[in-house]
N, C-alpha and C positions, 0 to 999 in steps of 0.2 A: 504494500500500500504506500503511495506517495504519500508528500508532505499535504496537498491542497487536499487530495482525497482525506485523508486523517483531520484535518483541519473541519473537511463537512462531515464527517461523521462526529465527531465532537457538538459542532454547533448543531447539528441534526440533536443528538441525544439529551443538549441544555433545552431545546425547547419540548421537544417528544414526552420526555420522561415526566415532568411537572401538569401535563396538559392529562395524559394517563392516568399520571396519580390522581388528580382535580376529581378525572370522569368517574374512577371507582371509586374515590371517597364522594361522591354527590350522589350514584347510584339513580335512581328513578329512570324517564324516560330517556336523561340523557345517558345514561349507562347503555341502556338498550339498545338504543340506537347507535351509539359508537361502537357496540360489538357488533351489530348488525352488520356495518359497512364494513366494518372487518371481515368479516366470516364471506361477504362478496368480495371482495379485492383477495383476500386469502386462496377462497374456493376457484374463482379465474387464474388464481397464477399457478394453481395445481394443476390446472387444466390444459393451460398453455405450456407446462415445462414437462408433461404427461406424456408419453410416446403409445406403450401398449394401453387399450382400453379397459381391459381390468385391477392394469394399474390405478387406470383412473375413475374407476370406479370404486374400487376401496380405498385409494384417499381421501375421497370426496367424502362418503361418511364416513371415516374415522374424523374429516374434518368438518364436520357437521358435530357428531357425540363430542367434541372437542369442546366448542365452542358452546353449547348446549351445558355441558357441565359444568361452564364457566359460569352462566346466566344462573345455574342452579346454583352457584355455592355463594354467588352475589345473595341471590333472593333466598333463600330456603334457613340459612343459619341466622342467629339469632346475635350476632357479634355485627351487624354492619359491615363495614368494608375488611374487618382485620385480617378473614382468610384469606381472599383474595388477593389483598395487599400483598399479605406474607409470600406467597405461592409468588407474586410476580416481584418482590426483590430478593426473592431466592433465586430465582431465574435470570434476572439482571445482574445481579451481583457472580454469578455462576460464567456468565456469558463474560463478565468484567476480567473477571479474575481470573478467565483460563486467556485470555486475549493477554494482557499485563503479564503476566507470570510468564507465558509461551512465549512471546516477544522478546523478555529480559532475557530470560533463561535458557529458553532453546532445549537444545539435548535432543535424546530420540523420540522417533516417531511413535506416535500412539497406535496408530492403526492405516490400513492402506487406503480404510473406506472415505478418508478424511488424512491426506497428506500433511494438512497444516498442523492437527494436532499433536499435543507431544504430551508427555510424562509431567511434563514441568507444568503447563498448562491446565491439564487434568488435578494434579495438586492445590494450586493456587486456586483454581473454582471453588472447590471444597473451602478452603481457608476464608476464602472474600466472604464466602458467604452465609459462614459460619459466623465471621465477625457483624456482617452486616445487620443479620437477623437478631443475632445479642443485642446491639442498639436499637434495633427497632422495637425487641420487645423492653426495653430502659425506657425508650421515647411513649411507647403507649401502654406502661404501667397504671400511671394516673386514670386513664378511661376502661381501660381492661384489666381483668383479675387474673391475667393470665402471666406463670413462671415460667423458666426455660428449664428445664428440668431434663432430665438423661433421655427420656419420650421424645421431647422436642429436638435436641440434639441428633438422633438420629434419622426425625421425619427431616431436618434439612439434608443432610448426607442423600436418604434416600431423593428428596424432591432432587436436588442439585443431579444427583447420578442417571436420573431419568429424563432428565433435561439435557445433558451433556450425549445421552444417548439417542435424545430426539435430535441433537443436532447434527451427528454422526448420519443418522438417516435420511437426512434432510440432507445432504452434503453428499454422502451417495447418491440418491437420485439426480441430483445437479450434476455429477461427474458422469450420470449414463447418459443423460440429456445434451451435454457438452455445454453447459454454460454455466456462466460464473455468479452471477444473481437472478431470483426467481423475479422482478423488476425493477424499476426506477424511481419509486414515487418518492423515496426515501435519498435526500441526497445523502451518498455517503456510504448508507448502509444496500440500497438494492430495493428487492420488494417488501412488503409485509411477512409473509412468507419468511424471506431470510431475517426479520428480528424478533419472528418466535415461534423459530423452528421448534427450540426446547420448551413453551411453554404448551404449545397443543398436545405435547405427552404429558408435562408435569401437572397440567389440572386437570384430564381425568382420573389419572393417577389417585392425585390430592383429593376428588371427591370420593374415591373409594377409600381411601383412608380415614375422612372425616364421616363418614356414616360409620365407620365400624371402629371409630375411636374417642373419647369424650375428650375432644379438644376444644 
């Protein structure tokens, strides 16, 4: 990645990130609707970077139950935005910290499916977003009764790991396709698509964990 490129991705994620968090902490219609357009701009860039048809057919609904599970963990728990918060600065922070870490550090390849990754990478996700979620749950002590406790310790591990593995798949399909991002709309970053890869695995994931866990 160039300098001006890294430059728009930064400035991409100063204003992206607060405008996301705004939409899931206000929740209502505008929640709705901002996933809505999501899950279209999502669902066409599966489609357009899609080759076999039954490929694209079961992306489409796993990215449909994706997106669905999302709306349900918004609406259905009883804590306001705090899941979903949580679920998407595990995920942010996971995406931060293997990008940071793999850049500085380098060293070997993690896997073939995804050339960029490495060991060092895969580490740092873990660590970012370990630390992140500890402060987030500092910052919304005062409104939630909720500790970080050896339970929580582990659902970040597992969220992050299933993220870091929805990115992997997401990064294979782009390498069968031959192309480097699933669009444009994002300067900086690509499509939709490419900035949550890991999040369409890590909240299904996360909604079955929160039905079968008193979190």
């Amino acid at each position: 990645m160039n300098k001006i490129e890294f430059i728009k991705r930064v400035f991409s994620s100063l204003i992206l990130i607060p405008i996301v968090f705004f939409v899931i902490i206000e929740g209502s219609i505008l929640f709705n609707f901002f996933i809505s357009i999501c899950l279209v701009i999502t669902a066409y860039e599966w489609l357009q970077m899609s080759k076999a048809n039954i490929q694209k057919i079961f992306g489409l609904f796993f990215i449909i139950i994706s997106f669905y599970s999302i709306f349900k963990i918004r609406n259905d728990f009883n804590h306001d935005y705090f899941h979903i918060l949580l679920i998407a600065i595990i995920c942010i922070s996971t995406d931060t910290g293997g990008y940071i870490f793999g850049k500085l550090l380098k060293g070997p390849k993690l896997t073939k499916l995804s050339p960029k990754k490495t060991y060092a990478g895969m580490f740092g996700s873990f660590i970012l977003s370990i630390i992140i979620t500890i402060i987030f749950f500092e910052l919304t002590s005062k409104i939630y009764n909720f500790k970080y406790t050896e339970e929580t310790f582990i659902f970040v591990l597992l969220v992050s790991l299933v993220s870091q593995i929805g990115d992997i798949i997401i990064s294979y399909f782009k390498r069968l396709s031959k192309i480097k991002d699933t669009g444009n709309i994002i300067p900086g970053h690509g499509g939709i698509l490419d900035r949550i890869d890991g999040m369409i695995f890590a909240y299904p994931f996360s909604y079955l964990v929160f039905l079968n866990w008193n979190f």
